[in-house]
C-alpha positions in Angstrom: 0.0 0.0 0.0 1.0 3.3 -0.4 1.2 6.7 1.2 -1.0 8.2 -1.5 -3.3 5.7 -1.8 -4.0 5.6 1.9 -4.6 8.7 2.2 -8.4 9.3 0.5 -10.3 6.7 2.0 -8.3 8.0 5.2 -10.7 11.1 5.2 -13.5 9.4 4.7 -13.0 7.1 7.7 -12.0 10.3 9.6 -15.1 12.1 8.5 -17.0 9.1 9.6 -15.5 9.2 13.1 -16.2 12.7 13.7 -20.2 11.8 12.7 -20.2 8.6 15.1 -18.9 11.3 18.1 -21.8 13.8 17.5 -23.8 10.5 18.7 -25.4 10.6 22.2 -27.2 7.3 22.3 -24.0 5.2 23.8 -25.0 1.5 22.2 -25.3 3.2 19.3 -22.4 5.2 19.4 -20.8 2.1 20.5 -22.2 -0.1 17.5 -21.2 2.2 15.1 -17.8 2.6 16.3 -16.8 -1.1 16.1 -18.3 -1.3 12.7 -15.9 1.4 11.8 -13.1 -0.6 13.8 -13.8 -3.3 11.4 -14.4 -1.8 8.5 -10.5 -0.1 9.0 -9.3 -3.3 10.0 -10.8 -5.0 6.7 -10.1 -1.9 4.2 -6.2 -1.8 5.3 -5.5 -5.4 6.0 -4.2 -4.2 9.4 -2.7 -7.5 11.3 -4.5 -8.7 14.4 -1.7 -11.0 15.7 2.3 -11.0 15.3 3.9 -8.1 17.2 6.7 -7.4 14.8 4.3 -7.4 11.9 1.5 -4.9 14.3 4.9 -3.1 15.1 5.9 -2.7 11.0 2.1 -1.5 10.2 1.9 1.2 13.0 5.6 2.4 11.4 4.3 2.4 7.9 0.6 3.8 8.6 0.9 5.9 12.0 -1.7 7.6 10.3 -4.5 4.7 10.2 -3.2 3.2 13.8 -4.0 6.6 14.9 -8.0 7.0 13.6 -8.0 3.0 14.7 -6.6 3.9 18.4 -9.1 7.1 18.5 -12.3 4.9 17.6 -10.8 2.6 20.3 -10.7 5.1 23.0 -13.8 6.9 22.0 -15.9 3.5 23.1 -17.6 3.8 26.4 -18.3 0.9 29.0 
C-alpha cells in the first residue's frame, strides 16, 4: 500500500469518526464505532496477531493506527 493511496479513504473514515462522536445514544455510538473498527481493520488489511508485523504496520501507517486507536478510545463501558 502506499502513502497516496492511503490517504483518500483515510478522510472518509476520519469524517465518519467525527459523525459517530456527535452521537449521544452510547450503544449506538458504541455499534457504530466497532463497525468502523472493522471496516479499518478489513479496508487496510491491518494484522490482528504478530507483534513485529503490528509493530511494522503502525511504522508504515501511524496515520490509520491513529483513527483505529481514536475509535478505540472513544468507546464507552
Amino acid at each position: 500500500m502506499q502513502a497516496n493511496t492511503i490517504a483518500s479513504p483515510l478522510e472518509g473514515f476520519k469524517s465518519r469518526f467525527e459523525e459517530i462522536r456527535q452521537i449521544k445514544d452510547r450503544w449506538l455510538k458504541n455499534k457504530r464505532l466497532e463497525a468502523l473498527k472493522t471496516d479499518l481493520e478489513n479496508a487496510y488489511d491491518i494484522p490482528k496477531e504478530n507483534s513485529e508485523r503490528i509493530t511494522a504496520f503502525k511504522r508504515a501507517y501511524p496515520g490509520v493506527m491513529d483513527m483505529l486507536d481514536k475509535a478505540k478510545a472513544e468507546m464507552t463501558v
